[in-house]
N, C-alpha and C positions, 0 to 999 in steps of 0.2 A: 504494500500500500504506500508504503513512505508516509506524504502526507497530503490530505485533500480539503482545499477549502470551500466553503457550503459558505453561501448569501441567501437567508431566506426575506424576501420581501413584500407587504403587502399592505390592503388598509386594516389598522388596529381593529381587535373582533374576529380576522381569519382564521387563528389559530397559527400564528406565526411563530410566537415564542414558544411555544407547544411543539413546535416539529422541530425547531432547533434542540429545544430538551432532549426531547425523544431521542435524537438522531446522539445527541452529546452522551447522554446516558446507556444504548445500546454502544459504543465505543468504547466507555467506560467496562460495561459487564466483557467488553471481550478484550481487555488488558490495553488499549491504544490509548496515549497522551492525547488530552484533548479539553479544549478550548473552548466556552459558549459565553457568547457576547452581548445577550440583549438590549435593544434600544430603548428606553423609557423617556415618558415626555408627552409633550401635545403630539405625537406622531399616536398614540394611544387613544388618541379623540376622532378618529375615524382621519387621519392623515396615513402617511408611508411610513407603518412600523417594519425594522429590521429585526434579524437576528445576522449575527456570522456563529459559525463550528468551523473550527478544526479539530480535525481528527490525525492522529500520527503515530509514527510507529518510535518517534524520537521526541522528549521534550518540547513543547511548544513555544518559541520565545516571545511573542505577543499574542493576544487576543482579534488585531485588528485585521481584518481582511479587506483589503482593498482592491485586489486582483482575485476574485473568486474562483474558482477549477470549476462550481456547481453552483445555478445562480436558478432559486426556484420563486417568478416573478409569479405572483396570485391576483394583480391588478398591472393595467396600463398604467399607471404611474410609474411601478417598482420596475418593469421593463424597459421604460422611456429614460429614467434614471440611470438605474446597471448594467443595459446591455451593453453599453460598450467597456466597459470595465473587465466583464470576461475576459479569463485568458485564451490564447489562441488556442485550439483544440480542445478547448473545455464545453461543458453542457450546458443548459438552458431546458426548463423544464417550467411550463406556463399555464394557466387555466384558460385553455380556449373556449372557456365559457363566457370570462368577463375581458377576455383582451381579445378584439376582433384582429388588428393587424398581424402580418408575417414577421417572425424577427430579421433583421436587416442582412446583419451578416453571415458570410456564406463560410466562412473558419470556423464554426462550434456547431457541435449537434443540436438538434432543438428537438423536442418532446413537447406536442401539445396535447392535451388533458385535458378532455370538459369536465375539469372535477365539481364544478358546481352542480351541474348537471346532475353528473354522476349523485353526488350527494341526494340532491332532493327526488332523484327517480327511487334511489332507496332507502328513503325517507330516517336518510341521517343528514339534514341540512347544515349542522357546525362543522361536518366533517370532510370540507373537499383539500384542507390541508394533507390529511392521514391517506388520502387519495391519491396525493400527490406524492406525499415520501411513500407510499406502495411501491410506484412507479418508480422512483428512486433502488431502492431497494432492491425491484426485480433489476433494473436494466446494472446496477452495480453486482450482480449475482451476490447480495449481501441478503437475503433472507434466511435466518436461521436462529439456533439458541436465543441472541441477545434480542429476540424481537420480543416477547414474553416477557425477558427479564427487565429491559427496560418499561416497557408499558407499565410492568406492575411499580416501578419504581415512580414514573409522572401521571399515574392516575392515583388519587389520593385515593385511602380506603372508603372517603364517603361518597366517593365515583364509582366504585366496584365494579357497580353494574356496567357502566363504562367500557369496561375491561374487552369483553364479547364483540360488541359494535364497532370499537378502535381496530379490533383486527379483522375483522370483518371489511371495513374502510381501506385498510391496509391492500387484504387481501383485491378487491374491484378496482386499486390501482395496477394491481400486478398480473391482473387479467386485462386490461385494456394496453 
């Protein structure tokens, strides 16, 4: 792996800081140094909330991600923003549910996702985040052990129920 930097972007309410965890905490259970950065602020008031993760197989020595490797944009704000910050041959991974345009450039993969969509067809409407690190997940061939073990760690026990749905969520990104 070395090491991989994740830029999650979107409006405050998507479940932003929540995939960053997720992602930060499943790294965590399978032994990789790692970094989560959340944004707090009026960006929380329905503006451009971020997270950055790094994940690595070495010490982390900052927090900030400025050149992302994975940039998972959940509005046209956060894509209008970041996309050109991607690194060259890095990913992009977007809800073509709420962002109508093509991403510009032709050096990164792009992944589009109608995870909104997705969500309210299978009437989990807070969940087109978990839709989206599904997707994540399959296409990094990273589904395994630590998908459990983290969920159980960022769904609190008066979430429980929770628990089911998230991977459930997980899972219809990794089918699409």
């Amino acid at each position: 792996m070395a090491t991989k930097q994740y830029l999650f972007a979107g409006f405050g309410g998507q479940g932003i800081l929540f995939s960053g965890k997720f992602l930060a905490y499943k790294g965590l259970t399978e032994g990789k140094q790692v970094s989560w950065l959340p944004s707090y602020g009026p960006e929380m008031r329905g503006g451009t909330a971020s997270c950055s993760v790094i994940l690595s197989d070495s010490p982390v020595g900052s927090p900030i991600v400025s050149k992302p490797d994975v940039l998972v944009a959940m509005n046209l704000p956060s894509l209008d923003k970041y996309e050109d910050a991607v690194v060259s041959g890095g990913v992009i991974f977007l809800d073509s549910s709420l962002i109508e345009r093509k991403v510009k450039r032709t050096d990164v993969t792009v992944h589009y996702i109608p995870a909104t969509k997705l969500a309210s067809e299978n009437n989990m409407p807070t969940l087109a985040n978990m839709i989206i690190v599904g997707k994540i997940l399959k296409e990094f061939n990273e589904f395994g052990e630590g998908v459990n073990a983290a969920l159980s760690k960022v769904i609190s026990a008066k979430h429980a129920d929770m628990l089911d749905v998230n991977l459930k969520a997980l899972q219809i990104g990794a089918d699409n």
